[in-house]
BADRENLUM-921303 format. One record per atom (N, C-alpha, C, O): residue in one letter; y, z, x. Coordinates in steps of 0.05 Angstrom, whole numbers, padded with zeros to 5 digits, always signed. Layout:
aYZX/...
***
This chain:
x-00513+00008-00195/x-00489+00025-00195/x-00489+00042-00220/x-00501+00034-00240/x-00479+00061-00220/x-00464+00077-00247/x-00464+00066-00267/x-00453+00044-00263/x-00471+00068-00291/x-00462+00054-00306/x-00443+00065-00339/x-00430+00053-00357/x-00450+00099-00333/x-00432+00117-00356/x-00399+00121-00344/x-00387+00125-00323/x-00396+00117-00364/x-00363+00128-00362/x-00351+00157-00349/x-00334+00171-00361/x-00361+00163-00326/x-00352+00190-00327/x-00325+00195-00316/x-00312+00180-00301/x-00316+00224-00328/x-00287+00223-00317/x-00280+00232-00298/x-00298+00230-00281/x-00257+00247-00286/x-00254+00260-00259/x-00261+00248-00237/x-00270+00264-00220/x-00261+00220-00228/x-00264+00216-00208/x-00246+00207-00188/x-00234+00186-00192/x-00241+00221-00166/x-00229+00225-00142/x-00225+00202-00122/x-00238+00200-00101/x-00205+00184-00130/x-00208+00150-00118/x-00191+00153-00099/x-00172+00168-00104/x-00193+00137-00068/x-00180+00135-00047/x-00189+00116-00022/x-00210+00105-00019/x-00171+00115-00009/x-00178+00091+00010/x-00191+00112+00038/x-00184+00135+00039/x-00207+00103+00058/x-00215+00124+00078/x-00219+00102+00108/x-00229+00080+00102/x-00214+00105+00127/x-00212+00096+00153/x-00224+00118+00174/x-00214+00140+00176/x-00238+00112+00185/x-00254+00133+00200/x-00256+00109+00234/x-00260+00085+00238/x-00252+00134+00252/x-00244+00129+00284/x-00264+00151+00294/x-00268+00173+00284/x-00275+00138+00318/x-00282+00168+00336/x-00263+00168+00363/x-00262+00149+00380/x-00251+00191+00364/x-00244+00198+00388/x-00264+00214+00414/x-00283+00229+00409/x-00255+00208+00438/x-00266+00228+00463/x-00245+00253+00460/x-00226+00257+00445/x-00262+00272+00488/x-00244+00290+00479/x-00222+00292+00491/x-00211+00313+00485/x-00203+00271+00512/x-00181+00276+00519/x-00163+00259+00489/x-00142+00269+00480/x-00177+00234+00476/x-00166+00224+00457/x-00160+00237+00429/x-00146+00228+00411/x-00176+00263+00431/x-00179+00285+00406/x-00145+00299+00415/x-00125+00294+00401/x-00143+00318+00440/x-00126+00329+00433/x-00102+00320+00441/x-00086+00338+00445/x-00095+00293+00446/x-00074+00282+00452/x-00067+00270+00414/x-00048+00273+00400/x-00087+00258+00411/x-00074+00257+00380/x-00069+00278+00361/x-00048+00278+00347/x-00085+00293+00360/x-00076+00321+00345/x-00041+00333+00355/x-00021+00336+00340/x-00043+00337+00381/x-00017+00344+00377/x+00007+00314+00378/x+00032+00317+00378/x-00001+00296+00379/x+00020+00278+00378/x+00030+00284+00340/x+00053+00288+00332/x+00008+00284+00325/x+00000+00289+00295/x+00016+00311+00284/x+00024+00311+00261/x+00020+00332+00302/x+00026+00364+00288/x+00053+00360+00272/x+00056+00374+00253/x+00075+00339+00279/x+00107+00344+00273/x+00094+00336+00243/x+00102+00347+00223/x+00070+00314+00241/x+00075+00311+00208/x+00051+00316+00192/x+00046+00305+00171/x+00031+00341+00206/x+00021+00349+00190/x+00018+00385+00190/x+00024+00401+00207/x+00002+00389+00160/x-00005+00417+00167/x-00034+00428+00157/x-00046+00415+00140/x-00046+00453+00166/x-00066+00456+00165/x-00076+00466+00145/x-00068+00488+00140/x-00101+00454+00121/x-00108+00453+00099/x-00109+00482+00089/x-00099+00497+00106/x-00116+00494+00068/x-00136+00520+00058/x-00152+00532+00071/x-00151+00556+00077/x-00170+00513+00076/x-00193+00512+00077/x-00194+00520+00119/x-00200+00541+00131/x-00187+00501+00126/x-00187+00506+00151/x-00173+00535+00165/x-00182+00553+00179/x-00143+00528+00155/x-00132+00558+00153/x-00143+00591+00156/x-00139+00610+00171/x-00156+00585+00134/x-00172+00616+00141/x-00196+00610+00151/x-00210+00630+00148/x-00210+00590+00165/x-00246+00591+00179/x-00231+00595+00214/x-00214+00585+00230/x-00252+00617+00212/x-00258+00624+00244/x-00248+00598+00263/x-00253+00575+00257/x-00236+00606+00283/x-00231+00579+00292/x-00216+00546+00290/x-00216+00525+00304/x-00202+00556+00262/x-00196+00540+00246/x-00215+00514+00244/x-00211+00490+00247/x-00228+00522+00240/x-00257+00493+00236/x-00278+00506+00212/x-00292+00525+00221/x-00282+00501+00190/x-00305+00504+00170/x-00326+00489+00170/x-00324+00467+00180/x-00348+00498+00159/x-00377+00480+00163/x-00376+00465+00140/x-00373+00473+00117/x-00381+00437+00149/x-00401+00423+00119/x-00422+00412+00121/x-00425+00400+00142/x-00436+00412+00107/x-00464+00414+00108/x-00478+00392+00083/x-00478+00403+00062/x-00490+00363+00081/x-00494+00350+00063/x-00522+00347+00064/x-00536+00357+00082/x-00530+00336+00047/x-00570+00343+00035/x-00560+00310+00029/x-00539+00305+00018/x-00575+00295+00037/x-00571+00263+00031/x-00591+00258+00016/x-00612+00268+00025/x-00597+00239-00013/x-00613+00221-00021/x-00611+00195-00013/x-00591+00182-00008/x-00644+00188-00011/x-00646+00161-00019/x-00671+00153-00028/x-00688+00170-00026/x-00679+00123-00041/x-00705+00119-00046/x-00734+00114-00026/x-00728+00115-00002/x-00754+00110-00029/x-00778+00114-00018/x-00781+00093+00003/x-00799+00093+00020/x-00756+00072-00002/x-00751+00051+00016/x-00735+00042+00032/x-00733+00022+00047/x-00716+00072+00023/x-00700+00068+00041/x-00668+00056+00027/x-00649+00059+00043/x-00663+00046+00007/x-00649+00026+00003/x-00618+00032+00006/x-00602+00016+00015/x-00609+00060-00003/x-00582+00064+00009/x-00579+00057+00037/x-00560+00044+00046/x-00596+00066+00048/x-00592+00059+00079/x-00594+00027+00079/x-00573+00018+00088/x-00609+00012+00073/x-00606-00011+00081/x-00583-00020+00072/x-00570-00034+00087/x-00571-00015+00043/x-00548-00029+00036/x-00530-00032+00064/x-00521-00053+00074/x-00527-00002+00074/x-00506-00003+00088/x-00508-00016+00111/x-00490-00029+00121/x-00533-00011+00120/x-00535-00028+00152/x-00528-00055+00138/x-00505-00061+00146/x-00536-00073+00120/x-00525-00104+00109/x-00502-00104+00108/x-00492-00124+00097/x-00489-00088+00115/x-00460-00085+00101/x-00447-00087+00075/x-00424-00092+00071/x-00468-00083+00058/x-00455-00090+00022/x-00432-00072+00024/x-00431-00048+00032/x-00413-00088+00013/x-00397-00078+00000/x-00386-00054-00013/x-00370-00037-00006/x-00405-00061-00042/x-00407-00043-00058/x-00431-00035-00052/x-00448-00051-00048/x-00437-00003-00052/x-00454+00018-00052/x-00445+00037-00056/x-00421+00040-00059/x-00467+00065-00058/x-00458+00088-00066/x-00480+00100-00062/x-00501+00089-00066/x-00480+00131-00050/x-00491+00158-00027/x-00492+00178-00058/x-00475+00179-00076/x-00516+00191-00054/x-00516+00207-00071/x-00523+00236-00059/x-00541+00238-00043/x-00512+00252-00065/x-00516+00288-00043/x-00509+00310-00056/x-00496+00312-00077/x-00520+00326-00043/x-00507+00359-00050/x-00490+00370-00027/x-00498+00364-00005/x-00471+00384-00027/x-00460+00383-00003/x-00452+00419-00003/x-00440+00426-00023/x-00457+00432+00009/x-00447+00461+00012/x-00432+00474+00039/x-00437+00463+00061/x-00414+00496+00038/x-00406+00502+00063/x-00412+00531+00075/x-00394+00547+00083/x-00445+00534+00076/x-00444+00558+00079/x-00471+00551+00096/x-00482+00530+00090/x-00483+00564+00114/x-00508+00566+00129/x-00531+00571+00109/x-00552+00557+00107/x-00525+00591+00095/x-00552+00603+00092/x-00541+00612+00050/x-00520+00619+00040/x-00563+00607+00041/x-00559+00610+00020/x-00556+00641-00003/x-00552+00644-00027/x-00559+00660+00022/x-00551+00691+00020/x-00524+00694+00020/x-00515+00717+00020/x-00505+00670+00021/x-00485+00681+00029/x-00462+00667+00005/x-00437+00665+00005/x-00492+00657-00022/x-00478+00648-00047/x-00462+00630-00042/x-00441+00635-00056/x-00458+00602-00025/x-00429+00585-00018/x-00430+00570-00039/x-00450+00568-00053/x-00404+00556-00044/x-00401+00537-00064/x-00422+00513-00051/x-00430+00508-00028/x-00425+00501-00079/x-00454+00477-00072/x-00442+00454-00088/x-00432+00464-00108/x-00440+00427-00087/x-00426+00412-00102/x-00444+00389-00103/x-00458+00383-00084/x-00443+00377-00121/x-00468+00347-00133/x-00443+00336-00129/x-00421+00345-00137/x-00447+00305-00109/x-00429+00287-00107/x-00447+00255-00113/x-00471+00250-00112/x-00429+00242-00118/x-00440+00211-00121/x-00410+00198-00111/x-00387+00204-00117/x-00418+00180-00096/x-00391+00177-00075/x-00404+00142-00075/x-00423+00132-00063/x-00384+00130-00092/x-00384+00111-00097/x-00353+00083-00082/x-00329+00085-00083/x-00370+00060-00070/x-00353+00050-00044/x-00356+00012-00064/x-00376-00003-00067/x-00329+00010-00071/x-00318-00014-00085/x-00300-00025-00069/x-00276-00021-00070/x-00321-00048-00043/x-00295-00057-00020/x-00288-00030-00008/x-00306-00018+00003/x-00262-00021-00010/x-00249-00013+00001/x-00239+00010-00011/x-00221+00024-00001/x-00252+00015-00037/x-00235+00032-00051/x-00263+00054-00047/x-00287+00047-00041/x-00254+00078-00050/x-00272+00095-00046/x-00260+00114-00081/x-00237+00119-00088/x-00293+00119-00096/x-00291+00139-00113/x-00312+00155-00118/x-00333+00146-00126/x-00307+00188-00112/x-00320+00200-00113/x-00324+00221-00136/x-00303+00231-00143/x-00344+00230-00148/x-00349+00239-00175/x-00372+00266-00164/x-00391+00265-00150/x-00360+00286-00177/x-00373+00313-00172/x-00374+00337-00189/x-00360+00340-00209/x-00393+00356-00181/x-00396+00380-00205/x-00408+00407-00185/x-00424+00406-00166/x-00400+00423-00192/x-00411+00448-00177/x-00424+00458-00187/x-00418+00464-00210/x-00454+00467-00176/x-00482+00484-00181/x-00475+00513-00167/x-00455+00519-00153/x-00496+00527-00176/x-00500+00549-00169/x-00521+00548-00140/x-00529+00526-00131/x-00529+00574-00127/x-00551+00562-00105/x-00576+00560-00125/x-00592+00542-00120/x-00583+00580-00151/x-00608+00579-00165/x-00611+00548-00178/x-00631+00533-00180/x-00587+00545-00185/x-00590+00517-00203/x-00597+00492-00171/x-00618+00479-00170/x-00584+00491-00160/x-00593+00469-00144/x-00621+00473-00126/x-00629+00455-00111/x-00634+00497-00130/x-00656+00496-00116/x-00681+00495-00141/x-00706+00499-00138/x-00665+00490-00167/x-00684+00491-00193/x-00685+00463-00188/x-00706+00451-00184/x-00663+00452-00187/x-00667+00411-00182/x-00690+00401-00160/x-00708+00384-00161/x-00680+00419-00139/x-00700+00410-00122/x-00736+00406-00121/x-00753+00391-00114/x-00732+00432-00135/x-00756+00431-00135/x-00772+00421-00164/x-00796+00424-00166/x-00754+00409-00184/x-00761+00401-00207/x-00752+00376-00219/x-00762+00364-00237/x-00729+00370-00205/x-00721+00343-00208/x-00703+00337-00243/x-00704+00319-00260/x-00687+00368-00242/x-00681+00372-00271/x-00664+00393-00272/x-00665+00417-00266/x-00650+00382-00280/x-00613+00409-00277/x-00622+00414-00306/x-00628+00399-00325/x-00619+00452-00302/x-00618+00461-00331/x-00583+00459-00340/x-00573+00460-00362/x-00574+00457-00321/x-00545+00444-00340/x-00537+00411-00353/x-00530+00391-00340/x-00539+00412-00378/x-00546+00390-00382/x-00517+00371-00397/x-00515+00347-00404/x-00497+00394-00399/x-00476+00397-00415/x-00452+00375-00391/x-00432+00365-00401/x-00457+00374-00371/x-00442+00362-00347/x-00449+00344-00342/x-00472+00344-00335/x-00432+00312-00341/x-00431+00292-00338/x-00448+00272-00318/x-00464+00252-00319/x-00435+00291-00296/x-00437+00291-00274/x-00469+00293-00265/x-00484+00275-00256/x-00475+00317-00270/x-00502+00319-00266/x-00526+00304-00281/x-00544+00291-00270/x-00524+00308-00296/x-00528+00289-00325/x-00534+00261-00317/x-00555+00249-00323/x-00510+00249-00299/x-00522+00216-00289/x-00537+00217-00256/x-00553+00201-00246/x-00526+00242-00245/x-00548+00240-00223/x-00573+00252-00216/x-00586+00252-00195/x-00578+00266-00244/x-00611+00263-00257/x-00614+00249-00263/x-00632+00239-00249/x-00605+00226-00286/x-00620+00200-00286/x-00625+00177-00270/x-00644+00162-00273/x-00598+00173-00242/x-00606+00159-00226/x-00624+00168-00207/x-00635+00150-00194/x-00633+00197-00200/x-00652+00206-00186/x-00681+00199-00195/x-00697+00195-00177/x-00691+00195-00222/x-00708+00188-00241/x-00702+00157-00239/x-00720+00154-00222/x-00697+00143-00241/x-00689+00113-00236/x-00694+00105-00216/x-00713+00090-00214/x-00681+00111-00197/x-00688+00104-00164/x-00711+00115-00151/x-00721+00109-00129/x-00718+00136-00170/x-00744+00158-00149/x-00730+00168-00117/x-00741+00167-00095/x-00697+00181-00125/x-00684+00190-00104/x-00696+00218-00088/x-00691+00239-00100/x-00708+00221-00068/x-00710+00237-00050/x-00695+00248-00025/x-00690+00235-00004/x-00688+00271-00029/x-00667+00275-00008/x-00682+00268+00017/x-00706+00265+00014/x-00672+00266+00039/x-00682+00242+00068/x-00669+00259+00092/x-00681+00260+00114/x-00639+00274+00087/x-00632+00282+00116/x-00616+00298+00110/x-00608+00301+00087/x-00606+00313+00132/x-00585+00337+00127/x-00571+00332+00147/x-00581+00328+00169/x-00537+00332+00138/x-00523+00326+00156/x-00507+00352+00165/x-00510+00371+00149/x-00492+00357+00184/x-00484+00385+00185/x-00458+00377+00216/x-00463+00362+00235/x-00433+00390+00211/x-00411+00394+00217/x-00398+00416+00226/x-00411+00437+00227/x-00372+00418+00233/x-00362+00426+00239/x-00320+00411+00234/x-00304+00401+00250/x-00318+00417+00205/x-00286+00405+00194/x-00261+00419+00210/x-00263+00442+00220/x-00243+00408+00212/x-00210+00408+00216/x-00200+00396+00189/x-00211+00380+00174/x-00184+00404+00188/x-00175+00398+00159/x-00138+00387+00156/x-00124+00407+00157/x-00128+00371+00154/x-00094+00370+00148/x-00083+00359+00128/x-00095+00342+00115/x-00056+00367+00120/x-00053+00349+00098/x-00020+00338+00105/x-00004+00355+00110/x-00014+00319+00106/x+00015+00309+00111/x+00033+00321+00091/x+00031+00324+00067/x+00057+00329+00115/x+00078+00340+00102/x+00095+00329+00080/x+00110+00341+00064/x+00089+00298+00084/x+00112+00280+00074/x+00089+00283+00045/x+00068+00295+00043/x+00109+00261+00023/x+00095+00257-00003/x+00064+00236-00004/x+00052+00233-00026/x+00059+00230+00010/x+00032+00206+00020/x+00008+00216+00002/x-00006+00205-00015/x+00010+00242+00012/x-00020+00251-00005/x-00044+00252+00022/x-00065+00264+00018/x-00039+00243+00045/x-00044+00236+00061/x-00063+00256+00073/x-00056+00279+00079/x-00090+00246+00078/x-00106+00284+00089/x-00119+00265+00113/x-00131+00244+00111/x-00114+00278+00133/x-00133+00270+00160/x-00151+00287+00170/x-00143+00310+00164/x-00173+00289+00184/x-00199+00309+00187/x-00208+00297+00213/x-00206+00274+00221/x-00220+00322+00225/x-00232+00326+00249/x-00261+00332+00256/x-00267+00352+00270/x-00279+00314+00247/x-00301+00331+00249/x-00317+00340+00269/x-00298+00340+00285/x-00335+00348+00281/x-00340+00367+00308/x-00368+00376+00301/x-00378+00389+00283/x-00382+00359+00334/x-00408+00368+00335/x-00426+00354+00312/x-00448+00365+00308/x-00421+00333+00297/x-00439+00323+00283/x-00472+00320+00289/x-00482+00312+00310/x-00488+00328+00264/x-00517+00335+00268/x-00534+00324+00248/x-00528+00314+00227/x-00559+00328+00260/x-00570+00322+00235/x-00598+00334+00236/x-00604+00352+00252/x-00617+00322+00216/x-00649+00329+00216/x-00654+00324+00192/x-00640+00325+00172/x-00681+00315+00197/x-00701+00314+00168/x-00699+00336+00151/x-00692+00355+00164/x-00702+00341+00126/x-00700+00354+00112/x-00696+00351+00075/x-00679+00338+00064/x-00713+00363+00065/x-00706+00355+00038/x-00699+00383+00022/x-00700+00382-00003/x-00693+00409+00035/x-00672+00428+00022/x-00651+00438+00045/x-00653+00444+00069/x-00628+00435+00026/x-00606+00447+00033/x-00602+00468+00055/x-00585+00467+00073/x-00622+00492+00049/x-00618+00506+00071/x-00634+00513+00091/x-00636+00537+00094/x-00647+00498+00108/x-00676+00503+00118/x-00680+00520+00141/x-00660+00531+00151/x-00699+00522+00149/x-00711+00546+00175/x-00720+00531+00192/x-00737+00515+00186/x-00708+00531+00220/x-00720+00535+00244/x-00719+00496+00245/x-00736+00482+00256/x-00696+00486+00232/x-00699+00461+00243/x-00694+00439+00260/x-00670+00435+00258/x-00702+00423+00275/x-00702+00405+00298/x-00669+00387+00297/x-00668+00366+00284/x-00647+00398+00310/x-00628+00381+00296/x-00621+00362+00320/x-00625+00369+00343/x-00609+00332+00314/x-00602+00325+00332/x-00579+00314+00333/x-00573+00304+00311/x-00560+00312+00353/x-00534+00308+00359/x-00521+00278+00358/x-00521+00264+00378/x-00511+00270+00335/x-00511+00251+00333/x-00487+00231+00357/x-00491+00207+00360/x-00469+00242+00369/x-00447+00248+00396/x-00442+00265+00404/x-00430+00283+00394/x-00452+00263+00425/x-00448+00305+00442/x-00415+00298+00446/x-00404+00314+00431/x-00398+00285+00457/x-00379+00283+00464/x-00356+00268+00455/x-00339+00258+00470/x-00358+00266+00418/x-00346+00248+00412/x-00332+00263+00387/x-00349+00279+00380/x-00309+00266+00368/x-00306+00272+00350/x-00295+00256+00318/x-00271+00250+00319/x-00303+00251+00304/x-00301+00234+00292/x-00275+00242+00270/x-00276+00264+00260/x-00252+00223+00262/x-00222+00232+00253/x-00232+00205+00233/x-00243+00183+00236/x-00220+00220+00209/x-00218+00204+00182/x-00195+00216+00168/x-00187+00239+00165/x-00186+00192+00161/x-00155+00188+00141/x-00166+00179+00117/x-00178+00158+00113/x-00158+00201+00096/x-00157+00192+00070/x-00132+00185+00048/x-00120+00202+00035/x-00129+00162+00047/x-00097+00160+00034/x-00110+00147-00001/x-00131+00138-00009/x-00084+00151-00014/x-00083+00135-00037/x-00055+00117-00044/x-00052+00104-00065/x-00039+00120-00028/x-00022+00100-00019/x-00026+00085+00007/x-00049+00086+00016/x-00006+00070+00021/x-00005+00055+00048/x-00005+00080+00065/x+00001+00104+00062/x-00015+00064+00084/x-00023+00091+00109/x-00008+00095+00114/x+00007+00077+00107/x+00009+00118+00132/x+00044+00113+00132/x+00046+00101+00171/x+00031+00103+00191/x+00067+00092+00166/x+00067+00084+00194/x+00067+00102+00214/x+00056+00096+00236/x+00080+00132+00210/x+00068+00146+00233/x+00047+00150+00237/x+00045+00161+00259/x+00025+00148+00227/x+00003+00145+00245/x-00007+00128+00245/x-00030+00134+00251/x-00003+00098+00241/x-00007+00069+00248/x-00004+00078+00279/x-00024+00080+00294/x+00025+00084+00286/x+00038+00084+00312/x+00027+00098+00329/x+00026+00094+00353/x+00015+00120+00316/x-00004+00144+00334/x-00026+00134+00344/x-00038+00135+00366/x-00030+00123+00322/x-00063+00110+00335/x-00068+00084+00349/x-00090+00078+00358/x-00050+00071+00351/x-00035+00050+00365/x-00037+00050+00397/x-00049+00036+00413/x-00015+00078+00397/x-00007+00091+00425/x-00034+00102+00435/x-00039+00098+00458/x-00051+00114+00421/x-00070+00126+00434/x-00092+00118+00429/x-00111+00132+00433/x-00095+00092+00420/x-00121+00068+00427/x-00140+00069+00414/x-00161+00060+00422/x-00136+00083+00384/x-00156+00092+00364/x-00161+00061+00352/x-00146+00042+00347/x-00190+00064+00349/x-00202+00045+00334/x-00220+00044+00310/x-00233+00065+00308/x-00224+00028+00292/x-00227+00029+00269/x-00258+00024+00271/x-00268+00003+00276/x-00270+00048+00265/x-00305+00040+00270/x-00316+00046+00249/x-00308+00065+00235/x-00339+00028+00243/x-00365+00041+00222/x-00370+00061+00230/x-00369+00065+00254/x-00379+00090+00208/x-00383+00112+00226/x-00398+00136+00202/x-00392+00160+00204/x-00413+00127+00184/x-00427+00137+00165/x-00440+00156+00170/x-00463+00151+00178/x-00432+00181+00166/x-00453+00206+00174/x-00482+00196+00160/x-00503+00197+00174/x-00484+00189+00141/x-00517+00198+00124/x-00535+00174+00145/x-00557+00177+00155/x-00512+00141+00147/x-00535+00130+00165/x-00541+00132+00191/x-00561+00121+00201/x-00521+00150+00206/x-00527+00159+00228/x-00548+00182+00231/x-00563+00183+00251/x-00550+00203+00206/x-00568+00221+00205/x-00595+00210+00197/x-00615+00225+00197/x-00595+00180+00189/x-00622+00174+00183/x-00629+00160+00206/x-00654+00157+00208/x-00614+00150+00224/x-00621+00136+00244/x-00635+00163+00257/x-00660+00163+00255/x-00626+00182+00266/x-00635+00208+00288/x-00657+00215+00280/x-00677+00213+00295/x-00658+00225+00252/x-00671+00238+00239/x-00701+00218+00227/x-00723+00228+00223/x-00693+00194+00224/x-00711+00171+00220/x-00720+00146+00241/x-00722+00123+00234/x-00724+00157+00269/x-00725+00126+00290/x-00740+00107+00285/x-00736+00087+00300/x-00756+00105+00271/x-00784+00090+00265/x-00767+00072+00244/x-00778+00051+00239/x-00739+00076+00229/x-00735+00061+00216/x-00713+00042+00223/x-00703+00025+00207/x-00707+00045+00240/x-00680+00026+00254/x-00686+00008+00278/x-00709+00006+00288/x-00670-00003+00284/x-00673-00026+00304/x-00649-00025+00324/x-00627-00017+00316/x-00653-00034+00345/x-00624-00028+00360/x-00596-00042+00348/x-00573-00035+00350/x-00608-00062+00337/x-00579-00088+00328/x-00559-00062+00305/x-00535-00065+00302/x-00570-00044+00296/x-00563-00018+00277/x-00551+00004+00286/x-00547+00024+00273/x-00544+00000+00314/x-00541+00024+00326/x-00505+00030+00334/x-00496+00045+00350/x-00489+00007+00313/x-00458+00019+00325/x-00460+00025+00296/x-00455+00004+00284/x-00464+00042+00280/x-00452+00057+00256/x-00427+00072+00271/x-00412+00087+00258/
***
């Protein structure tokens, strides 16, 4: 695990469900009286934005195995951007997304597209002044972290009206493929549920009971549902086994 003190980190509890698609838009609008639609979503075409994550892990795999064991405590290391193509300059963000039980804390820093394609290919942020980056060059050098998969989306975005803090998300069309840069050409992607959409609640208080009750009424269930080990499953078959296959 981590072991510097860094600051800014972004702590919260997260519950992730997949819905079908009559279960998608029967909860959404059951949802609308108490929520509303993010920034972010707001202005993307369609009201849906892309996200797009570059996953590490070691030569053996070991993030991934933590998780198929179910440890507890672990932690995903990525770059994550929301733009296709790197002509189009998108914000690019170094995350280390660190999972204590139940508590989720995530710690991040924004690159440029030059700076994160200087890492890639060198294994060495010329920014050295940032915390952030700073420890996930050294755990990349430690672990011998190699990015492994690219995950890629399609977000909904909300945030509750009430004081909760409460943000729920829609994600759509989840994908994946081998890959060890961010923005690649002509790649083989595969669908990790053609027909399924995956809804995550992020709170830092109690969940509030309206949507206990929502999801209640409309039969939502509480599933494992890890994009990076689902994208290593697709993207990696040679390394999984069927007993691995309800992420």
């Amino acid at each position: 695990m981590i072991e510097r003190d860094i600051p800014s980190a972004a702590t919260r509890f997260e519950r992730k469900y997949r819905c079908n698609g009559a279960q998608y838009h029967a909860v959404k609008n059951a949802l609308y009286p108490y929520l509303s639609r993010d920034y972010y979503t707001q202005k993307a075409p369609k009201h849906r934005y892309l996200v797009r994550s570059l996953y590490f892990d070691t030569s053996h795999y070991q993030m991934f195995v933590q998780k198929a064991g179910g440890d507890s405590d672990r932690i995903k290391y990525r770059i994550r951007t929301y733009g296709q193509s790197a002509r189009e300059n998108p914000d690019i963000r170094v995350e280390m997304k660190i999972r204590e039980a139940n508590l989720i804390k995530k710690f991040g820093a924004y690159v440029t597209v030059e700076e994160c394609q200087h890492f890639l290919q060198h294994r060495h942020w010329e920014n050295q002044d940032d915390l952030v980056l700073q420890e996930f060059e050294r755990q990349a050098h430690l672990l011998n972290l190699l990015p492994k998969t690219l995950v890629e989306y399609y977000r909904e975005g909300f945030q509750a009206k009430d004081a909760s803090g409460t943000r729920i998300t829609f994600d759509h069309r989840v994908k994946s493929a081998h890959s060890r840069v961010l923005f690649p050409e002509n790649k083989f992607w595969h669908i990790h549920h053609e027909q399924m959409i995956v809804l995550e609640v992020k709170h830092t208080t109690p969940i509030p009971v309206w949507f206990s009750q929502i999801a209640k009424v409309h039969g939502l269930r509480l599933i494992a549902n890890s994009k990076f080990s689902l994208g290593i499953q697709a993207s990696q078959p040679d390394l999984t086994f069927p007993g691995w296959s309800n992420f």
